[in-house]
Backbone as a printed PyTorch tensor [residue, N CA C, xyz], in Angstrom:
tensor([[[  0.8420,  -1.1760,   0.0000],
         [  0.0000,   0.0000,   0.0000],
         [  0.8850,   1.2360,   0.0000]],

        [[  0.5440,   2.6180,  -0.3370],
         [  1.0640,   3.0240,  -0.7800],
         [  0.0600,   4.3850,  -0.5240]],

        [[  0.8420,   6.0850,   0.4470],
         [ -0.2100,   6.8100,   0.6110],
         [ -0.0740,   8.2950,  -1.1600]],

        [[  0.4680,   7.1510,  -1.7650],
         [  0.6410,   8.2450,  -3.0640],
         [ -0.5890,   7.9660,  -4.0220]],

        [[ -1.7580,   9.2320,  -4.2560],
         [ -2.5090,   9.2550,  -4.8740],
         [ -2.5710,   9.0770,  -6.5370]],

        [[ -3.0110,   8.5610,  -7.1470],
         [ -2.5190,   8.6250,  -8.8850],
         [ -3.3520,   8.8840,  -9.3530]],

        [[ -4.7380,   8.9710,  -8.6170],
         [ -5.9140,   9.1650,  -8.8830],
         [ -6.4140,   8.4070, -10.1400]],

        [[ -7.4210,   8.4700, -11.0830],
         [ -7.8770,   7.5220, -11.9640],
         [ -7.0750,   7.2860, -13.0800]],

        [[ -7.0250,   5.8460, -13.2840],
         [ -5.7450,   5.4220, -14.6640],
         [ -6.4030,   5.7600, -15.7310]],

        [[ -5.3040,   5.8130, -16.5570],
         [ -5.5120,   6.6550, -18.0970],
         [ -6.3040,   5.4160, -18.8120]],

        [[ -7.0830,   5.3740, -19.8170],
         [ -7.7770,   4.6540, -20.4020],
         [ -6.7210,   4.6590, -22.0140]],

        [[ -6.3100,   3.8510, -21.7150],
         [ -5.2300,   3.1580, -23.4430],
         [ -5.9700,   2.4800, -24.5410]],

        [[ -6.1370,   2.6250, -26.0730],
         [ -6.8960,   1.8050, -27.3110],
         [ -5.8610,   1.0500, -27.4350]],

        [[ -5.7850,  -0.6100, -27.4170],
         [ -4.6500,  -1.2570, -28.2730],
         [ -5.4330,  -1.3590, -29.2110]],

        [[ -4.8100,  -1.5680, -30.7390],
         [ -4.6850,  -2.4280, -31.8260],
         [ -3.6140,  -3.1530, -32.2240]],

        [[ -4.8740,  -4.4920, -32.4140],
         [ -3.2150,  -5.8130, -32.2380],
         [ -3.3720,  -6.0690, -33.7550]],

        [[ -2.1700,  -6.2950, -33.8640],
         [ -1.9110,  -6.4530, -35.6070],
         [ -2.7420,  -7.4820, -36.2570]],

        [[ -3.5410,  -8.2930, -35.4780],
         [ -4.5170,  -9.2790, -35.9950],
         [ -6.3380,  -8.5260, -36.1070]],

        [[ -5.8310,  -6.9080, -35.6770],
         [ -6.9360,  -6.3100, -35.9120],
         [ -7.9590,  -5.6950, -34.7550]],

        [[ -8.0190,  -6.8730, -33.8120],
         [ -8.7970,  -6.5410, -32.5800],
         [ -8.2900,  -5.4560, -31.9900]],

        [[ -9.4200,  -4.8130, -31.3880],
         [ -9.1980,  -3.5880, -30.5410],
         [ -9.9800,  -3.4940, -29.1080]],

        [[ -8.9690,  -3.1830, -28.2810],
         [ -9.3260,  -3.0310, -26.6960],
         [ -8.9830,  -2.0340, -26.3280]],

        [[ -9.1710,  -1.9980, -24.8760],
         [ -9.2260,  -0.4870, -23.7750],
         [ -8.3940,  -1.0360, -22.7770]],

        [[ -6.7290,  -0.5740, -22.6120],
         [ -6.8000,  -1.2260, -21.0180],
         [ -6.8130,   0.0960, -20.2530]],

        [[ -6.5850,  -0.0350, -19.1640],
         [ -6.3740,   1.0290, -18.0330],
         [ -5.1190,   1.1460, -17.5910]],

        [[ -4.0340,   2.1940, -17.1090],
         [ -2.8910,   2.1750, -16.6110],
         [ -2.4320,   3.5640, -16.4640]],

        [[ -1.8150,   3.1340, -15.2470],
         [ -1.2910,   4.4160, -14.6890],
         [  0.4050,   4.8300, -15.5780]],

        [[  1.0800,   3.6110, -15.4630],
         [  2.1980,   3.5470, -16.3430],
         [  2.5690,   2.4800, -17.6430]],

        [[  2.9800,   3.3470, -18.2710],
         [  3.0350,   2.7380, -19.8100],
         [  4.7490,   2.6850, -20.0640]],

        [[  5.1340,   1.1120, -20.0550],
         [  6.6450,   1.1210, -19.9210],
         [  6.8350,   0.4810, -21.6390]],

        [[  7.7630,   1.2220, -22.2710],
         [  8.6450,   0.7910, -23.6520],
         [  9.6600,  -0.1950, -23.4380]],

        [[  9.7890,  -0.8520, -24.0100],
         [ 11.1490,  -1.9350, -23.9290],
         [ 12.7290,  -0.9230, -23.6770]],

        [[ 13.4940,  -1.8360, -23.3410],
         [ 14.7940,  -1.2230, -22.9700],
         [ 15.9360,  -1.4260, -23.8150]],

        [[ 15.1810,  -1.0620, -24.9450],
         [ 16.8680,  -1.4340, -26.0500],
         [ 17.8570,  -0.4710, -25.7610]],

        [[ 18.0680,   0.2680, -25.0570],
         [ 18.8470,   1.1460, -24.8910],
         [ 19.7420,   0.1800, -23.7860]],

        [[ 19.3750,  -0.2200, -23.0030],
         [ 19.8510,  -0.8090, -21.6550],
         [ 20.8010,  -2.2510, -22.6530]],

        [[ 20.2600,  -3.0570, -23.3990],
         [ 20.5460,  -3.8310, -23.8380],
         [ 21.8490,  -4.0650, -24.5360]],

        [[ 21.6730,  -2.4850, -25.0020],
         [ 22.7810,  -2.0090, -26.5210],
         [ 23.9110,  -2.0980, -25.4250]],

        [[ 23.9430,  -1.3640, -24.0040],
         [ 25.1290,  -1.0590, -23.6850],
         [ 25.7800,  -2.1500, -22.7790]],

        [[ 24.7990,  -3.5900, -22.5770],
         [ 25.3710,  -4.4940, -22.0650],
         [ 26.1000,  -5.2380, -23.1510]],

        [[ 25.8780,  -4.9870, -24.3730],
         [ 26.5120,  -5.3150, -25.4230],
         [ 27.8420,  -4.7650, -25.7300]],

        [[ 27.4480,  -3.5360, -25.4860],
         [ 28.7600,  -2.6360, -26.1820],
         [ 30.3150,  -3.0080, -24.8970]],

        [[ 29.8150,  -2.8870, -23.2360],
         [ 30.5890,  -2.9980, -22.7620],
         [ 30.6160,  -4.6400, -22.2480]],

        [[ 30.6580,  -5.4980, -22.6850],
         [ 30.5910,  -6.7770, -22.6730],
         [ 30.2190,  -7.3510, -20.9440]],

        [[ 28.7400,  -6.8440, -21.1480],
         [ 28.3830,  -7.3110, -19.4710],
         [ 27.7780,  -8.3740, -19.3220]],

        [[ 27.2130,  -9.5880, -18.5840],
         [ 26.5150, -10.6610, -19.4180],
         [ 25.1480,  -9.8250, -19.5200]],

        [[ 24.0070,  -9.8560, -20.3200],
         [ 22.7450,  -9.7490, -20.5480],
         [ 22.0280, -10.7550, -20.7150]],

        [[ 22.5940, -11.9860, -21.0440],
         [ 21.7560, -13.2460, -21.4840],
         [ 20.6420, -12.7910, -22.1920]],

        [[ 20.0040, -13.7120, -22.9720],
         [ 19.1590, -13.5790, -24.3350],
         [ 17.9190, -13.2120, -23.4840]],

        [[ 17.7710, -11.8800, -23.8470],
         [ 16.4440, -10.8880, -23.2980],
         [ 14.6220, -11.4310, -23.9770]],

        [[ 15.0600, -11.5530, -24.9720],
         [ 13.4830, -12.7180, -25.7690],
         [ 12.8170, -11.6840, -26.3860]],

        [[ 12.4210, -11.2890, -26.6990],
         [ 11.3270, -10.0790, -27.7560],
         [ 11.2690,  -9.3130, -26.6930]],

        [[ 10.9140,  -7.9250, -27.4710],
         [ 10.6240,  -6.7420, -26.8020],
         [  9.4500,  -6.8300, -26.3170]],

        [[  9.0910,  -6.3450, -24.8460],
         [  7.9960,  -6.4030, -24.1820],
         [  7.1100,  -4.8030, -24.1710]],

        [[  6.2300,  -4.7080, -24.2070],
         [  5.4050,  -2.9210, -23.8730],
         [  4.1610,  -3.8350, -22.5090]],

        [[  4.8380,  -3.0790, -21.4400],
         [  3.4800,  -3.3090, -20.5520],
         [  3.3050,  -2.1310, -19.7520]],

        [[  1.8810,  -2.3900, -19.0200],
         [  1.5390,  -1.6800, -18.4890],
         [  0.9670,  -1.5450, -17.1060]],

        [[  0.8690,  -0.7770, -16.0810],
         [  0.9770,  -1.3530, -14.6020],
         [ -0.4410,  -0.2260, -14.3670]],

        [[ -1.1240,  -0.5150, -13.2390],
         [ -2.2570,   0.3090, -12.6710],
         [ -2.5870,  -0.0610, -11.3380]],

        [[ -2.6600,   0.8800, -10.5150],
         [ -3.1750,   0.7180,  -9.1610],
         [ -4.6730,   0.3050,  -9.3130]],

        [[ -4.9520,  -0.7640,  -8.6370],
         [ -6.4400,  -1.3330,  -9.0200],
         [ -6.3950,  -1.5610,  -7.1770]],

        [[ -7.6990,  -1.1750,  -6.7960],
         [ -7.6760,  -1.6880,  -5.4410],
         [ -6.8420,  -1.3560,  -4.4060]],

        [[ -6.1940,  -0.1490,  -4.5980],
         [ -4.8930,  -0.0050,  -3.1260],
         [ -3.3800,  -0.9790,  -3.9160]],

        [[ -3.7530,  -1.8530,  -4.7150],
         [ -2.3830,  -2.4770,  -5.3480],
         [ -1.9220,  -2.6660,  -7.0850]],

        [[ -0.5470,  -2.6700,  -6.5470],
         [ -0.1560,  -2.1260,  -8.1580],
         [ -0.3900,  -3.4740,  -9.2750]],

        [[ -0.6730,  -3.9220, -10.1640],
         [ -0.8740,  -4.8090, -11.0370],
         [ -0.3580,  -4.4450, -12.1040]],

        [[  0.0560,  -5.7390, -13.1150],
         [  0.2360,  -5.8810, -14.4530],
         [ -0.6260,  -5.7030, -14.6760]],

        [[ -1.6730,  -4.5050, -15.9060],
         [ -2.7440,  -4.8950, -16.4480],
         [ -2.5070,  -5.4990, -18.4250]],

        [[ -1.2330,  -5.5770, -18.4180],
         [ -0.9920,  -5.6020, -20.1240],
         [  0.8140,  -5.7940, -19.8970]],

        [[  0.9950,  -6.5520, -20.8030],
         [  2.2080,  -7.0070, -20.9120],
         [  2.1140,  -8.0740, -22.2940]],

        [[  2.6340,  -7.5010, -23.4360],
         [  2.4930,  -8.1170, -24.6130],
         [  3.4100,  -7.7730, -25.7250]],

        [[  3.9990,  -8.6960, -26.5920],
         [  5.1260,  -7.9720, -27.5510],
         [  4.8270,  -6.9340, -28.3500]],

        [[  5.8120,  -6.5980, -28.4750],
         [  6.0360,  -5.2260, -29.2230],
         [  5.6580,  -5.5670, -30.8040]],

        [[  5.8790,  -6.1280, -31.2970],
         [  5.7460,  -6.9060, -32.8410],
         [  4.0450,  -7.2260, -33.1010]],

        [[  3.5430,  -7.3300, -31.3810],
         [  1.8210,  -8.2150, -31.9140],
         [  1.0840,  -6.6280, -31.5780]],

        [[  1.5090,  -5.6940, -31.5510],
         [  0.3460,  -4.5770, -31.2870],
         [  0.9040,  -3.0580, -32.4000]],

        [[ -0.1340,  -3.2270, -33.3550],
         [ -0.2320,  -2.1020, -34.1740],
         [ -0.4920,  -0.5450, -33.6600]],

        [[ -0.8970,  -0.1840, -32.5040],
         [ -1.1550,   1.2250, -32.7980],
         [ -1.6320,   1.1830, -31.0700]],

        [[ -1.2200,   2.0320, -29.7930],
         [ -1.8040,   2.2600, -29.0630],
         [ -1.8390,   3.9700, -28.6540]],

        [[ -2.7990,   4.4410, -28.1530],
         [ -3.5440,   5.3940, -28.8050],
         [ -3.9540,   5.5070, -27.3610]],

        [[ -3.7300,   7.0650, -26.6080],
         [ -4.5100,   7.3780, -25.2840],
         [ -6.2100,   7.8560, -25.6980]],

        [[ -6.9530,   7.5080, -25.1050],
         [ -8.6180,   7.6600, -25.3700],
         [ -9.3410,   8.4590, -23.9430]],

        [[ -8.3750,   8.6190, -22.7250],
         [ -9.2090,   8.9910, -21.7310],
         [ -9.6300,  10.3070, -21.3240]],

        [[ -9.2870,  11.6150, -22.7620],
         [ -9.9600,  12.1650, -22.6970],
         [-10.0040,  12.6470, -24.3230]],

        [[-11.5960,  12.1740, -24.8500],
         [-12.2610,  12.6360, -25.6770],
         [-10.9990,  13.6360, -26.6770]],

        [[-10.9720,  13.1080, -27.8690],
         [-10.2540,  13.5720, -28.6770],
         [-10.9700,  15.2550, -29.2560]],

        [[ -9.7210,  16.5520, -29.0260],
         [-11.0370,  17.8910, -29.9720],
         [-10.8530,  17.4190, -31.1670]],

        [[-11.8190,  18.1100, -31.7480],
         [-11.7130,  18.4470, -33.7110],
         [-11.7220,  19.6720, -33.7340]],

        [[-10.8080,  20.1750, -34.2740],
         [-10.8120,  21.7010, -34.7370],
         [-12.5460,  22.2600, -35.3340]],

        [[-12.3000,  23.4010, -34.5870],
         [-13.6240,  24.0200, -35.0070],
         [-15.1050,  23.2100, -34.6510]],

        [[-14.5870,  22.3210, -33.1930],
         [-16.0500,  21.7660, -33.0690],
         [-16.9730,  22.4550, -31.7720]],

        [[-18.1050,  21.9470, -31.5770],
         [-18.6310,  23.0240, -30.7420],
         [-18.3100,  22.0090, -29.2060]],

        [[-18.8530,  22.2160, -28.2590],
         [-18.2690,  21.8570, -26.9300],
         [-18.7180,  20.0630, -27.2260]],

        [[-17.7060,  19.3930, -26.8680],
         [-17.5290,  18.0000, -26.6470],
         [-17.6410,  17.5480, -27.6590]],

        [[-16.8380,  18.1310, -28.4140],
         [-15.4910,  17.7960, -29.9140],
         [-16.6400,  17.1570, -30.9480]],

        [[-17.9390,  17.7100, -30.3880],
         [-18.8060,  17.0640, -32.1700],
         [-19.1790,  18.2380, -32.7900]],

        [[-19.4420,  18.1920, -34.0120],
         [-19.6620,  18.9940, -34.8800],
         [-21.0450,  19.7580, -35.2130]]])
């Protein structure tokens, strides 16, 4: 537990390259670490074989922190923040036309 507020998680669109589309929730949205990788390479540290790039995502649900998404980088086409209502230029209040 934890007395740090994050207040409500961001609402995320995946699209997975097989097309389907979902909503997860998350407070943090982590990118893979090829950067970290490159330099266990460059300065010959062991890294052992890391396995595909991972994108996940973590959310306080309940007072505790959870995985809510953890999936390769290669199987998801397009993720896209949705949790607040996209504007359109020149629209009248609550981005419709």
């Amino acid at each position: 537990m934890t007395d740090i507020d994050r207040g409500p998680a961001d609402v995320y669109e995946i699209t997975w390259m097989s097309g389907h589309i979902e909503t997860i929730q998350a407070h943090q949205l982590s990118w893979p670490r090829r950067g970290e990788f490159m330099m266990r390479d460059l300065f010959g540290q062991a890294g052992g074989d890391k396995g595909p790039d991972r994108i996940q995502m973590h959310a306080e649900i309940d007072g505790r922190w959870k995985l809510t998404l953890s999936a390769r980088e290669e199987d998801i086409r397009t993720i896209r923040l949705v949790t607040e209502p996209e504007q359109v230029p020149g629209a009248t209040e609550g981005g419709v036309r």
